[in-house]
PDB file of N, CA, C and O in Angstrom, chain B, residues numbered from 101:
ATOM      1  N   UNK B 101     -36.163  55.251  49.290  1.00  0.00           N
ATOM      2  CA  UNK B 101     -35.552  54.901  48.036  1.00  0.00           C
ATOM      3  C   UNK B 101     -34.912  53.526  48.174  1.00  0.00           C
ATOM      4  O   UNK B 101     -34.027  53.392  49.019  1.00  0.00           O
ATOM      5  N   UNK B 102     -35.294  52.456  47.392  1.00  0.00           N
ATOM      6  CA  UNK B 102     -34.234  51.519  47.144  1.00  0.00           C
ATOM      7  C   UNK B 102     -33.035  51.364  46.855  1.00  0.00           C
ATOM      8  O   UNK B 102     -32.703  51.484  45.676  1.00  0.00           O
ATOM      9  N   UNK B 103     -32.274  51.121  47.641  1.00  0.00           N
ATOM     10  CA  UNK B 103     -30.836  50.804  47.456  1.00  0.00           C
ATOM     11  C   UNK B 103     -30.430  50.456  45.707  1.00  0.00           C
ATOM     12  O   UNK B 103     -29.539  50.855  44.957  1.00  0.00           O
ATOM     13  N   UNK B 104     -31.476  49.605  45.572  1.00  0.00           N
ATOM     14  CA  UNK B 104     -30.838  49.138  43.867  1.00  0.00           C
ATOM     15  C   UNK B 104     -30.756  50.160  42.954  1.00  0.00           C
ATOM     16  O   UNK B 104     -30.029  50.246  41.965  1.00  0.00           O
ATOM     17  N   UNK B 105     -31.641  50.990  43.417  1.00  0.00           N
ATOM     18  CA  UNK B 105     -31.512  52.155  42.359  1.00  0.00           C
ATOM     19  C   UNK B 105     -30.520  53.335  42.285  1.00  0.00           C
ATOM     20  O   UNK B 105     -30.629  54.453  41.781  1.00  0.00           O
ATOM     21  N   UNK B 106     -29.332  52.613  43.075  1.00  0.00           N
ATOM     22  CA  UNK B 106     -28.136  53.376  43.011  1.00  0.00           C
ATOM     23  C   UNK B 106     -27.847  52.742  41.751  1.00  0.00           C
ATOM     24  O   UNK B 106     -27.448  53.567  40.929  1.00  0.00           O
ATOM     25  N   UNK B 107     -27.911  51.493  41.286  1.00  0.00           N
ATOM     26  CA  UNK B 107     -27.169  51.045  39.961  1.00  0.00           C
ATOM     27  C   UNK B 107     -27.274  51.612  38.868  1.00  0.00           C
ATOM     28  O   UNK B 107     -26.354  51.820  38.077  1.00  0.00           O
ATOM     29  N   UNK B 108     -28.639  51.966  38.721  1.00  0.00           N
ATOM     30  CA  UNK B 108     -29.015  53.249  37.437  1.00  0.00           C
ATOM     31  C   UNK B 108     -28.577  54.273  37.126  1.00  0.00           C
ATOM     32  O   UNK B 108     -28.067  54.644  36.069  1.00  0.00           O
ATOM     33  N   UNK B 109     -28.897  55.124  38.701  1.00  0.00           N
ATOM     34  CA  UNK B 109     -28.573  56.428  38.614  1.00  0.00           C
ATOM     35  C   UNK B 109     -27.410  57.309  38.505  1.00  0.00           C
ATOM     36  O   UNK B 109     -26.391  57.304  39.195  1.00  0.00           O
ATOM     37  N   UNK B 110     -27.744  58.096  37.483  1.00  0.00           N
ATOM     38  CA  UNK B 110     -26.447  58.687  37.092  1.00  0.00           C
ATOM     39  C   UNK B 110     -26.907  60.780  37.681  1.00  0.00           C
ATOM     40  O   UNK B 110     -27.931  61.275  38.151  1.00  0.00           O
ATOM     41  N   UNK B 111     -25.806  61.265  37.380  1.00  0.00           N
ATOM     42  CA  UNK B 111     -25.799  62.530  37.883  1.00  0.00           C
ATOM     43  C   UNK B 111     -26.806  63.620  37.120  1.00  0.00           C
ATOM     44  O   UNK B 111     -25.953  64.203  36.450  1.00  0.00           O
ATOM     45  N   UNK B 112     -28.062  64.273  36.785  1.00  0.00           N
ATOM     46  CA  UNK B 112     -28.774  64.655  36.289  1.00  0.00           C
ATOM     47  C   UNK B 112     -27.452  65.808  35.187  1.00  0.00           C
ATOM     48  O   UNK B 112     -27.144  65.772  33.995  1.00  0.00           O
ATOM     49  N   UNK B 113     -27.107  66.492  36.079  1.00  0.00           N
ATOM     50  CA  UNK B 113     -25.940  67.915  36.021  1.00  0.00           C
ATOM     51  C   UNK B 113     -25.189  67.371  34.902  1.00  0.00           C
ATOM     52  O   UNK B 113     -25.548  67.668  33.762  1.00  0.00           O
ATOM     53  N   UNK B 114     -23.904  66.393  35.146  1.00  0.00           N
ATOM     54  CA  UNK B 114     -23.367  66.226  34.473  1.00  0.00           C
ATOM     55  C   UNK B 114     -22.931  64.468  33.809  1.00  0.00           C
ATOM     56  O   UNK B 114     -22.119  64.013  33.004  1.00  0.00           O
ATOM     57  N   UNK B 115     -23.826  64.015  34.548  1.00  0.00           N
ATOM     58  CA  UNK B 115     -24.560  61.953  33.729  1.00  0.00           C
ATOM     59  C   UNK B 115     -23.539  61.512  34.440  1.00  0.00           C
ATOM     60  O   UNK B 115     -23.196  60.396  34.050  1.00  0.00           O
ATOM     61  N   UNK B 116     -22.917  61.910  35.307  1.00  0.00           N
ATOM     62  CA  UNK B 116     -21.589  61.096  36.361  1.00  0.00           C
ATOM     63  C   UNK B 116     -22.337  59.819  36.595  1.00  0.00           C
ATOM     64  O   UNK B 116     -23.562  59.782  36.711  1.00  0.00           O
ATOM     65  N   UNK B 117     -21.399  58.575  36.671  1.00  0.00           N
ATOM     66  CA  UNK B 117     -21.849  57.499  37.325  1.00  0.00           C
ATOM     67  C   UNK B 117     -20.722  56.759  37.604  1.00  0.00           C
ATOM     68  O   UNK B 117     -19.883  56.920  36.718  1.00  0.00           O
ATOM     69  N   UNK B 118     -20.278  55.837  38.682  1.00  0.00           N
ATOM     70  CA  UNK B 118     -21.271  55.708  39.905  1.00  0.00           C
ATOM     71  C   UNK B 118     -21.890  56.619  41.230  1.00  0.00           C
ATOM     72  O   UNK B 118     -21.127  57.167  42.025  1.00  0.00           O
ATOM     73  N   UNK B 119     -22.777  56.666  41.299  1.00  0.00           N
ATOM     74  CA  UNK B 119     -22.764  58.280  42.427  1.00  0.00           C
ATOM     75  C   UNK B 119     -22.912  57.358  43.714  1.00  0.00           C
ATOM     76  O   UNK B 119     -23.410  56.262  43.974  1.00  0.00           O
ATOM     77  N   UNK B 120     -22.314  58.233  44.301  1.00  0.00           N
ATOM     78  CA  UNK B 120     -21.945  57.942  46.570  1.00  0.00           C
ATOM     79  C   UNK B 120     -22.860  57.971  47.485  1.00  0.00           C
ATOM     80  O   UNK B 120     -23.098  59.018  48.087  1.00  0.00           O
ATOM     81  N   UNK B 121     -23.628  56.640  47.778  1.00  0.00           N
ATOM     82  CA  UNK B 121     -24.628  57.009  48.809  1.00  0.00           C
ATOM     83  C   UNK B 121     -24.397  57.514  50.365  1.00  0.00           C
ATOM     84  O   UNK B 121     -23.621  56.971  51.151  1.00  0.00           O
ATOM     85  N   UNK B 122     -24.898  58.208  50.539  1.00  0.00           N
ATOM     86  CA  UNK B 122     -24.963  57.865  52.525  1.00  0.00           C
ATOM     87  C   UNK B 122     -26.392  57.982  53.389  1.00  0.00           C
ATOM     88  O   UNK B 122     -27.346  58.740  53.565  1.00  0.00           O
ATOM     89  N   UNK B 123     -25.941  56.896  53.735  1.00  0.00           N
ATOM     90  CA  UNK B 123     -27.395  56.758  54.591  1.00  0.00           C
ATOM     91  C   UNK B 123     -27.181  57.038  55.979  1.00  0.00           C
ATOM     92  O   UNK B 123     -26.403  56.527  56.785  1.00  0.00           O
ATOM     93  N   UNK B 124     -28.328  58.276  56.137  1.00  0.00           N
ATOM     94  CA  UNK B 124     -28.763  58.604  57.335  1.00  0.00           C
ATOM     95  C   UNK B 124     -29.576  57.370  57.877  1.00  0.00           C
ATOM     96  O   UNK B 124     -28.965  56.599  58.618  1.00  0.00           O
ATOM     97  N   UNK B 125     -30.682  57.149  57.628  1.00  0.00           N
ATOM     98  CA  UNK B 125     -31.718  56.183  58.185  1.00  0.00           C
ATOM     99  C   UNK B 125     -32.197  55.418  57.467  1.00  0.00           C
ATOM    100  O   UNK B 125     -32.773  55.779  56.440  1.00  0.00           O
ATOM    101  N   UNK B 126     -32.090  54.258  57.800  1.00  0.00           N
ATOM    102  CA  UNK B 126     -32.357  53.064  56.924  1.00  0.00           C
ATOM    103  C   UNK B 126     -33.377  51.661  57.491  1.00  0.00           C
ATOM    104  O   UNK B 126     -33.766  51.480  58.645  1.00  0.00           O
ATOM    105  N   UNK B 127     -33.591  50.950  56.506  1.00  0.00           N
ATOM    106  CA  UNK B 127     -34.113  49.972  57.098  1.00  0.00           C
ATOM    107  C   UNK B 127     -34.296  48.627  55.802  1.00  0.00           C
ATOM    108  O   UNK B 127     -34.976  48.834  54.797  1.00  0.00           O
ATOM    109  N   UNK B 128     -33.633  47.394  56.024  1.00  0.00           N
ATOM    110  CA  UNK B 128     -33.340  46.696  54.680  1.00  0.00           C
ATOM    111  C   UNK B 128     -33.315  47.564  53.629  1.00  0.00           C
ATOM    112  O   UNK B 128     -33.296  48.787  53.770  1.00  0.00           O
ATOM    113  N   UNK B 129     -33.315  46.812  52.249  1.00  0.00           N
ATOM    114  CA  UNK B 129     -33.019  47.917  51.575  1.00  0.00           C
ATOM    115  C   UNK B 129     -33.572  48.933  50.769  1.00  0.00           C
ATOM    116  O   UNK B 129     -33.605  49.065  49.545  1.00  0.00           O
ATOM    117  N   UNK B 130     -34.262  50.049  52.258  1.00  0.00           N
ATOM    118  CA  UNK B 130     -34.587  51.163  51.453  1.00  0.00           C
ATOM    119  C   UNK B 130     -34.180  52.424  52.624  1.00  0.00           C
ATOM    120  O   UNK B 130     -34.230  52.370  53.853  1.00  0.00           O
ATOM    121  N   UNK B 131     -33.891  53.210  51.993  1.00  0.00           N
ATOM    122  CA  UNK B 131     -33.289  54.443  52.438  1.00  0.00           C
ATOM    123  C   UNK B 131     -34.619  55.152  52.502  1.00  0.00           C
ATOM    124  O   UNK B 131     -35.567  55.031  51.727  1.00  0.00           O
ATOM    125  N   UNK B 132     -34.502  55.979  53.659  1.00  0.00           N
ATOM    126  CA  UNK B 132     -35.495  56.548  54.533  1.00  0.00           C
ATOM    127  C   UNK B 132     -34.980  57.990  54.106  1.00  0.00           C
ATOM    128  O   UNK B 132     -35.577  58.615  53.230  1.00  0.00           O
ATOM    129  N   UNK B 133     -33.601  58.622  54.892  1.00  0.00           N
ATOM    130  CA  UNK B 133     -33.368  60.038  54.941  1.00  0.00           C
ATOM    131  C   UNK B 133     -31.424  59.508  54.443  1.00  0.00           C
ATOM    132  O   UNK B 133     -30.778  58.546  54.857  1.00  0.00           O
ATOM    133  N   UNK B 134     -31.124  60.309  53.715  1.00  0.00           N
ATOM    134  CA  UNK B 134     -29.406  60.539  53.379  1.00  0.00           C
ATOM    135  C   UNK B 134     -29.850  61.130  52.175  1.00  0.00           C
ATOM    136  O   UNK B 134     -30.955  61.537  51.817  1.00  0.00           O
ATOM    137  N   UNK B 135     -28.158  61.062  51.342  1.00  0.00           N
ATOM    138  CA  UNK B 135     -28.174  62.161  50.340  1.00  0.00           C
ATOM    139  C   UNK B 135     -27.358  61.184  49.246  1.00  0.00           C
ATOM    140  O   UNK B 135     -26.562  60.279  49.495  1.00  0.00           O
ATOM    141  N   UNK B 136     -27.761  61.608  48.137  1.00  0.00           N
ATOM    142  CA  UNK B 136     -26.850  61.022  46.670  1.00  0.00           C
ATOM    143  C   UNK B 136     -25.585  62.246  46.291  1.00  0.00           C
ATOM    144  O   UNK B 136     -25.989  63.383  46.535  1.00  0.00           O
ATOM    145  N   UNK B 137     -24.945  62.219  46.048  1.00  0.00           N
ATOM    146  CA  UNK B 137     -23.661  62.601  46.002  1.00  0.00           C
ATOM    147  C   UNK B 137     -22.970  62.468  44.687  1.00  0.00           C
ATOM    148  O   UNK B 137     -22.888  61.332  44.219  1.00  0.00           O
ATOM    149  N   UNK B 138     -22.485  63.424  44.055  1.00  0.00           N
ATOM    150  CA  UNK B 138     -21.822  63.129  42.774  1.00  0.00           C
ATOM    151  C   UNK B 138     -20.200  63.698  43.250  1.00  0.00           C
ATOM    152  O   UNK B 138     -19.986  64.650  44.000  1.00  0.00           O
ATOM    153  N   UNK B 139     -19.476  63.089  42.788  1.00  0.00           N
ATOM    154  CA  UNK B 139     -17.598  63.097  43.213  1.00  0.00           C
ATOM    155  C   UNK B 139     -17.005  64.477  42.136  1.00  0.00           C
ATOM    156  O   UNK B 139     -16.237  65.426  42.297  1.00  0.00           O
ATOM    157  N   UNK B 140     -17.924  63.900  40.900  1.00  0.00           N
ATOM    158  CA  UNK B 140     -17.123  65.020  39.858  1.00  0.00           C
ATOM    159  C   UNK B 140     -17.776  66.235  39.880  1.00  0.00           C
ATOM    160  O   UNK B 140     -17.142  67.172  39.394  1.00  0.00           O
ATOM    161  N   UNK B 141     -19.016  66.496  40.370  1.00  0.00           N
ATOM    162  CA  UNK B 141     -19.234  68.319  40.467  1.00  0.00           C
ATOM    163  C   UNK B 141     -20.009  68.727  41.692  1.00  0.00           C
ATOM    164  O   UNK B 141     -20.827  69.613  41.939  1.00  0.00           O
ATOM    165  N   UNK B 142     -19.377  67.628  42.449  1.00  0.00           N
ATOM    166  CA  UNK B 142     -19.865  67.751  44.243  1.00  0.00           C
ATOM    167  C   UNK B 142     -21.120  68.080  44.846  1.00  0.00           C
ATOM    168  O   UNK B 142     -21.248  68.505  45.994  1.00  0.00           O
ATOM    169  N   UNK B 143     -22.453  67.775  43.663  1.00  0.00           N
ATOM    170  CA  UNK B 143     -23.355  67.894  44.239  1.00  0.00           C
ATOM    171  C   UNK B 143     -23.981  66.853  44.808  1.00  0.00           C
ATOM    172  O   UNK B 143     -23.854  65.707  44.377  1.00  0.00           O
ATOM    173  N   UNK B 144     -24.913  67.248  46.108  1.00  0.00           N
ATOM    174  CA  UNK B 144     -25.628  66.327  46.907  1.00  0.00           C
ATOM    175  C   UNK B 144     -26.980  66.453  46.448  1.00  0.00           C
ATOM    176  O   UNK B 144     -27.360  67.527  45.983  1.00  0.00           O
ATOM    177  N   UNK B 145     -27.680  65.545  46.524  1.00  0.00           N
ATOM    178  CA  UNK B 145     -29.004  64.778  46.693  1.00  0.00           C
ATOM    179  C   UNK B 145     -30.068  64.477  47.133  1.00  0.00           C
ATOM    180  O   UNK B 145     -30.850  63.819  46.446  1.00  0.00           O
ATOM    181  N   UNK B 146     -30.451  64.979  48.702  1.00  0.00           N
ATOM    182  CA  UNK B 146     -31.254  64.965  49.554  1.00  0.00           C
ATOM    183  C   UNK B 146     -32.147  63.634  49.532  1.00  0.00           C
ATOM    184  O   UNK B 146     -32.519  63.599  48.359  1.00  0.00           O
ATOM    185  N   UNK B 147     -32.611  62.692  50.078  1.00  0.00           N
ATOM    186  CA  UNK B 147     -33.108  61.727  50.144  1.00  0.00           C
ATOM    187  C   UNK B 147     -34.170  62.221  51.490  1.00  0.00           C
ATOM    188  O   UNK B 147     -33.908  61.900  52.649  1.00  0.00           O
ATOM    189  N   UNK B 148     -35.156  62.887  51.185  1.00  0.00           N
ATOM    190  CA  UNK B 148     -36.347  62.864  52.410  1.00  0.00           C
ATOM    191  C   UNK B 148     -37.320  62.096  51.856  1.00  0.00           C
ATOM    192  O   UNK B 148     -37.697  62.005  50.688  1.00  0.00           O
ATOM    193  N   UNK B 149     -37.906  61.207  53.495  1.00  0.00           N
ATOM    194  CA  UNK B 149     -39.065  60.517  53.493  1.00  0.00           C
ATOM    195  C   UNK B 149     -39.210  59.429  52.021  1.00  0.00           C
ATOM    196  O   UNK B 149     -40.171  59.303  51.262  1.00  0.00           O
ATOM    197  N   UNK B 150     -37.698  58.668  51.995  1.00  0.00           N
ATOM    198  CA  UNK B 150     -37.448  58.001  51.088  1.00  0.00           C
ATOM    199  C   UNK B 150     -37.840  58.464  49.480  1.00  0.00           C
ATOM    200  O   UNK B 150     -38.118  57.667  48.583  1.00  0.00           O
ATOM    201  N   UNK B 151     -37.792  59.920  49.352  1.00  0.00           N
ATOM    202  CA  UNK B 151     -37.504  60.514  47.485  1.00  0.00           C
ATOM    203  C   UNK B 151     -36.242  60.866  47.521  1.00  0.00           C
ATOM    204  O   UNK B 151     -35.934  61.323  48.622  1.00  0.00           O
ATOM    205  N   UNK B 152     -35.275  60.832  46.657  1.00  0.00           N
ATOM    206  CA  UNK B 152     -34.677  61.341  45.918  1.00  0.00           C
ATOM    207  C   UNK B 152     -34.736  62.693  45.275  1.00  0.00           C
ATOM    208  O   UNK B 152     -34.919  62.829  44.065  1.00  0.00           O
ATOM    209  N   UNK B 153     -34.538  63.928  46.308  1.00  0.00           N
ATOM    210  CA  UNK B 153     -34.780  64.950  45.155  1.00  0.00           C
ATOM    211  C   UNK B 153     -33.633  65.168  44.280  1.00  0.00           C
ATOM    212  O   UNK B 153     -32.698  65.871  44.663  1.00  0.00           O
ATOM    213  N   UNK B 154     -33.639  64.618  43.137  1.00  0.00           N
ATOM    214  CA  UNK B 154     -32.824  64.755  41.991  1.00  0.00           C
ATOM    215  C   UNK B 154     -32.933  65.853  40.828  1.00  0.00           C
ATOM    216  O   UNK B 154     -32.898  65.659  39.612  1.00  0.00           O
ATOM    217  N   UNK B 155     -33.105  67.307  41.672  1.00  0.00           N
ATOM    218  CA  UNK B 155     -33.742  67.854  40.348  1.00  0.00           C
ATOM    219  C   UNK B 155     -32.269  68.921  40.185  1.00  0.00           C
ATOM    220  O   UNK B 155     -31.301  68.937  40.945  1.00  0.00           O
ATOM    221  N   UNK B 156     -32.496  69.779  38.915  1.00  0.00           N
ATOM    222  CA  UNK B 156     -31.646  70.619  38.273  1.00  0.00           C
ATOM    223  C   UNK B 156     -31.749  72.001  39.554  1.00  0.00           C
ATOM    224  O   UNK B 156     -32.723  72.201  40.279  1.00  0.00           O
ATOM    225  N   UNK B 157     -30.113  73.020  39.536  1.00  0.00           N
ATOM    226  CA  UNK B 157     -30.117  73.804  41.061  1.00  0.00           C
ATOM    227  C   UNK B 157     -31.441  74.744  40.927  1.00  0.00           C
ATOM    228  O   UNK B 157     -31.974  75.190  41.943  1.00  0.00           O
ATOM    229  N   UNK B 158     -31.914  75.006  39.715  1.00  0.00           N
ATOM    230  CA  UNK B 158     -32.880  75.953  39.661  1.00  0.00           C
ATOM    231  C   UNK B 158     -34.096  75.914  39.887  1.00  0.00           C
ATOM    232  O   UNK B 158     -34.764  76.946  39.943  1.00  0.00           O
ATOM    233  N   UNK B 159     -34.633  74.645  40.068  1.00  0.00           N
ATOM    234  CA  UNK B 159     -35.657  73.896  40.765  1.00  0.00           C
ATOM    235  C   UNK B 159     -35.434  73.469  41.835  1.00  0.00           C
ATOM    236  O   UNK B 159     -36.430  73.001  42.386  1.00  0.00           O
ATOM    237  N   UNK B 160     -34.283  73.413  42.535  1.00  0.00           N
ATOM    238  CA  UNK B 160     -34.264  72.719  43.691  1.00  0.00           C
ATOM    239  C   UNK B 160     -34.544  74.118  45.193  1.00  0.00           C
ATOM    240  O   UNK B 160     -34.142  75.279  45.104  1.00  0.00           O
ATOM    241  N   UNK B 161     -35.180  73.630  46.213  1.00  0.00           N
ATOM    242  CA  UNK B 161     -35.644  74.517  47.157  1.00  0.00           C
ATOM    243  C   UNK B 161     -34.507  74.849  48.709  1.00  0.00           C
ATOM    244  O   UNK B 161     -34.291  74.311  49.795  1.00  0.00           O
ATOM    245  N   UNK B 162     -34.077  75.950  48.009  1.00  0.00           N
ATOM    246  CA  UNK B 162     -32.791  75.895  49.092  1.00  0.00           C
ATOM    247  C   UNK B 162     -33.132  76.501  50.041  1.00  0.00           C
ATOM    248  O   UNK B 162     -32.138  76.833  50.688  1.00  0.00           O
ATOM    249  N   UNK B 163     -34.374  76.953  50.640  1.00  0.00           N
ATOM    250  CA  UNK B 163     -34.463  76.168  52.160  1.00  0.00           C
ATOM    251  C   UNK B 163     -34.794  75.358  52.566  1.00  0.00           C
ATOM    252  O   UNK B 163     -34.758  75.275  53.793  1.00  0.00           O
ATOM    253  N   UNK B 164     -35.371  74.161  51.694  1.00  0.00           N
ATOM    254  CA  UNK B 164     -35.421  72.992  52.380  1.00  0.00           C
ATOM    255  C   UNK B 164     -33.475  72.202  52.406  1.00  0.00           C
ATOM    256  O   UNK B 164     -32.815  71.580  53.239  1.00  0.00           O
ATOM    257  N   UNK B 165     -33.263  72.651  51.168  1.00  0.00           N
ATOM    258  CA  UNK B 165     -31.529  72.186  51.527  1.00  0.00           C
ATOM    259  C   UNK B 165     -31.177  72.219  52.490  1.00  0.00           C
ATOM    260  O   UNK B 165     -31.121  71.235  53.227  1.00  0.00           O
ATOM    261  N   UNK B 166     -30.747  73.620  52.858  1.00  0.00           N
ATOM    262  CA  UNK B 166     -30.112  74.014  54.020  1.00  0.00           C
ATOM    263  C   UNK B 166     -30.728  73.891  55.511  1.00  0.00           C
ATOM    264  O   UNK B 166     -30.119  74.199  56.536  1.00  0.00           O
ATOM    265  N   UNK B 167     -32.264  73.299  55.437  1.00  0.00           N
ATOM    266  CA  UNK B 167     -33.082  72.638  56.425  1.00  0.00           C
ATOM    267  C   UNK B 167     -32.324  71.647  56.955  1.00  0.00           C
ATOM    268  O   UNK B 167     -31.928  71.581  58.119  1.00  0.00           O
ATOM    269  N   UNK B 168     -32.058  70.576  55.728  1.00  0.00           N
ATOM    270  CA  UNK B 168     -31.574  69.152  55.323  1.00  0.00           C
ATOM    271  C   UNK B 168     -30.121  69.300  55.604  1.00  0.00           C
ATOM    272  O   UNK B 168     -29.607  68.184  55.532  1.00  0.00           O
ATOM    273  N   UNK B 169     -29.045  70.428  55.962  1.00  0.00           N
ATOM    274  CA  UNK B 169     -28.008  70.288  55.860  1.00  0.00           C
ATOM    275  C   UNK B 169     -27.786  70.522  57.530  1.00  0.00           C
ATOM    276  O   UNK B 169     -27.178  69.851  58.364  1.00  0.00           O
ATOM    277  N   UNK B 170     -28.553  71.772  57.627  1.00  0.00           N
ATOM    278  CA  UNK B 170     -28.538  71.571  59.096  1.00  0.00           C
ATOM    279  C   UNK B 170     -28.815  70.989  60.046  1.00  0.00           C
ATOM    280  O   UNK B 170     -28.141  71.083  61.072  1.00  0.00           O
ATOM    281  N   UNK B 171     -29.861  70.252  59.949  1.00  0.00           N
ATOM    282  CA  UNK B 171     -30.396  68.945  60.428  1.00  0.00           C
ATOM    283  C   UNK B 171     -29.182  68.110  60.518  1.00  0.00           C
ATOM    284  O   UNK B 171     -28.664  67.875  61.610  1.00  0.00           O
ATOM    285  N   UNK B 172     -28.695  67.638  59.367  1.00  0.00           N
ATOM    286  CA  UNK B 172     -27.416  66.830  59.389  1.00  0.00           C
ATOM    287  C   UNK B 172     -26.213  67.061  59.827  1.00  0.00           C
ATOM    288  O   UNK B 172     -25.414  66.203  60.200  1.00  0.00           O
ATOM    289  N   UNK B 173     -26.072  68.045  59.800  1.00  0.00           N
ATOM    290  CA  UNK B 173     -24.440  68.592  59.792  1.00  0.00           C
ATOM    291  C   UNK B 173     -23.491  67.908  60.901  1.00  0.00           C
ATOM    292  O   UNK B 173     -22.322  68.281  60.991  1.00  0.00           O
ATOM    293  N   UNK B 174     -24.084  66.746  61.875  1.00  0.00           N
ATOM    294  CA  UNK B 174     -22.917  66.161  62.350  1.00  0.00           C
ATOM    295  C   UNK B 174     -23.053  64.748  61.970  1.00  0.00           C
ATOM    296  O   UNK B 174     -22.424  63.774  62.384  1.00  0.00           O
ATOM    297  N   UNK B 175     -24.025  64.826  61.078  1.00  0.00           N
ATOM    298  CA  UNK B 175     -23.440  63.105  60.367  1.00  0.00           C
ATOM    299  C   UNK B 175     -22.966  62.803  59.161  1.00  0.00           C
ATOM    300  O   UNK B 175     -22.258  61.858  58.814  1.00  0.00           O
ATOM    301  N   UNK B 176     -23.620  64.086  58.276  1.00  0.00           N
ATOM    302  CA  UNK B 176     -23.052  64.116  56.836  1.00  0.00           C
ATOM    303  C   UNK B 176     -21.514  64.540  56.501  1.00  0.00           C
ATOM    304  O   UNK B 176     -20.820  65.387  57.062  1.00  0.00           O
ATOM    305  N   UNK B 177     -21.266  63.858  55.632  1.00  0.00           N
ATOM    306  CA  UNK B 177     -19.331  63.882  55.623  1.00  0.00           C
ATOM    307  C   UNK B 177     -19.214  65.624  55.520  1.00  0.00           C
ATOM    308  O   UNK B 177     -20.135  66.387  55.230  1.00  0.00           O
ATOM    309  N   UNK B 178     -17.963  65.944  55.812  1.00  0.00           N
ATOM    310  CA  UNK B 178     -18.020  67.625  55.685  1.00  0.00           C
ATOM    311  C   UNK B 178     -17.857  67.911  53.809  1.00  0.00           C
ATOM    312  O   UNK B 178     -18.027  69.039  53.348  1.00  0.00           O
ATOM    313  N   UNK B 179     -17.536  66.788  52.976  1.00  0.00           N
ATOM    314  CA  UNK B 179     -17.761  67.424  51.876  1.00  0.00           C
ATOM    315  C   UNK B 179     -19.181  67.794  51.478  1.00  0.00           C
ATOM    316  O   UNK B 179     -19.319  68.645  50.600  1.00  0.00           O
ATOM    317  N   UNK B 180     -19.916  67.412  51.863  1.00  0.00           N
ATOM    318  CA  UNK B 180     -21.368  67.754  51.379  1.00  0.00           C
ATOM    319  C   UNK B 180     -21.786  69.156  52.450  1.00  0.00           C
ATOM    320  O   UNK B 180     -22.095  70.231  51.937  1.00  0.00           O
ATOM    321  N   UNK B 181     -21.754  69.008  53.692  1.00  0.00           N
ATOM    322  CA  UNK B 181     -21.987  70.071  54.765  1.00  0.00           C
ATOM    323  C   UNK B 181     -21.377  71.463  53.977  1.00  0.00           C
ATOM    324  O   UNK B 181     -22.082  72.446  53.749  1.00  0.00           O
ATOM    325  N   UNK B 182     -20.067  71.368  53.640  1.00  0.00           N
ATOM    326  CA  UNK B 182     -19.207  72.724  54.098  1.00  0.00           C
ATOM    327  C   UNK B 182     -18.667  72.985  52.468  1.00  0.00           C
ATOM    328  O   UNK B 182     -18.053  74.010  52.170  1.00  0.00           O
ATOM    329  N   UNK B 183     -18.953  72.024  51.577  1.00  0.00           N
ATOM    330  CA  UNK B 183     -18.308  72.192  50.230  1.00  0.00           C
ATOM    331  C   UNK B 183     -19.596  71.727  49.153  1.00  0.00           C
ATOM    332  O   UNK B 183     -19.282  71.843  47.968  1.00  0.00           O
ATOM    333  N   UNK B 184     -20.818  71.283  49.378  1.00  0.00           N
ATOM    334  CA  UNK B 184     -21.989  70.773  48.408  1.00  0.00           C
ATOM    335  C   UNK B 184     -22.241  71.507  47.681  1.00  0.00           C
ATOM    336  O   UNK B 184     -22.291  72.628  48.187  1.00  0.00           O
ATOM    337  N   UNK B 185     -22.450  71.485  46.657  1.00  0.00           N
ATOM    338  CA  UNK B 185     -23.082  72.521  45.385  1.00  0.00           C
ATOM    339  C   UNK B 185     -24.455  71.511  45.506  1.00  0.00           C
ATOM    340  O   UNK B 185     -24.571  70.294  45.650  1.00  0.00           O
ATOM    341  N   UNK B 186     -25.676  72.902  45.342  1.00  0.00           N
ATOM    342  CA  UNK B 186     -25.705  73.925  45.274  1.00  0.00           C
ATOM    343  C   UNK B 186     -25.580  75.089  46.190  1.00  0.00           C
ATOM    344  O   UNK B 186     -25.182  76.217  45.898  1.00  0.00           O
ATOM    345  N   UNK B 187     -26.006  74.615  47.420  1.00  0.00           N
ATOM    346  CA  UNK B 187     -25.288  75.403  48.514  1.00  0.00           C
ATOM    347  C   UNK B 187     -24.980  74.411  49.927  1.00  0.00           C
ATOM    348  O   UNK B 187     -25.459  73.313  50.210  1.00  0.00           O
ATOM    349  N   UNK B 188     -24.007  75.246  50.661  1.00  0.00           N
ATOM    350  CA  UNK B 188     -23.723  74.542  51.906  1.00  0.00           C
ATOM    351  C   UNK B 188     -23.801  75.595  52.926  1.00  0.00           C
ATOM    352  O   UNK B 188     -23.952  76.809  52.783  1.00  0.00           O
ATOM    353  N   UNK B 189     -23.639  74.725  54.219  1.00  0.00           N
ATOM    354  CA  UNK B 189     -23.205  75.828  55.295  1.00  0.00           C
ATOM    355  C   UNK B 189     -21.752  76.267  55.401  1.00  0.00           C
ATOM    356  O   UNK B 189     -21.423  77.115  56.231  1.00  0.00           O
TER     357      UNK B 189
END
């Protein structure tokens, strides 16, 4: 994902903007693996193999989440790990 396209994006859930990147793996500016982050209804984002899965919780595949969380869980901030909607560890 391109970095610039943090400027657009707003929160699908509830149109929050500006949303919180963190990058796991990077390289100039495009994001490889991290997560998009919304502040006002604490959901995360998943960023694999540079997509954005930005979809609504009922489409989204929570074992690949919790794949993605566990994988991370000592680099991602603990609000997303231990407090993320739609689910955490």
């Amino acid at each position: 994902m391109n970095k610039k396209l943090m400027e657009i994006l707003a929160c699908p859930i509830d149109k929050h903007f500006p949303l919180e990147l963190v990058e796991l793996s990077s390289k100039d500016e495009v994001v490889s693996e991290g997560t998009i982050f919304c502040s006002k209804c604490s959901r995360y984002y998943p960023i694999i193999e540079e997509i954005p899965i930005m979809l609504p919780d009922e489409l989204r595949d929570k074992n690949q989440d919790i794949e993605f969380l566990t994988k991370h869980k000592g680099t991602l901030p603990d609000k997303i790990v231990t407090k993320g909607v739609p689910w955490h560890l």
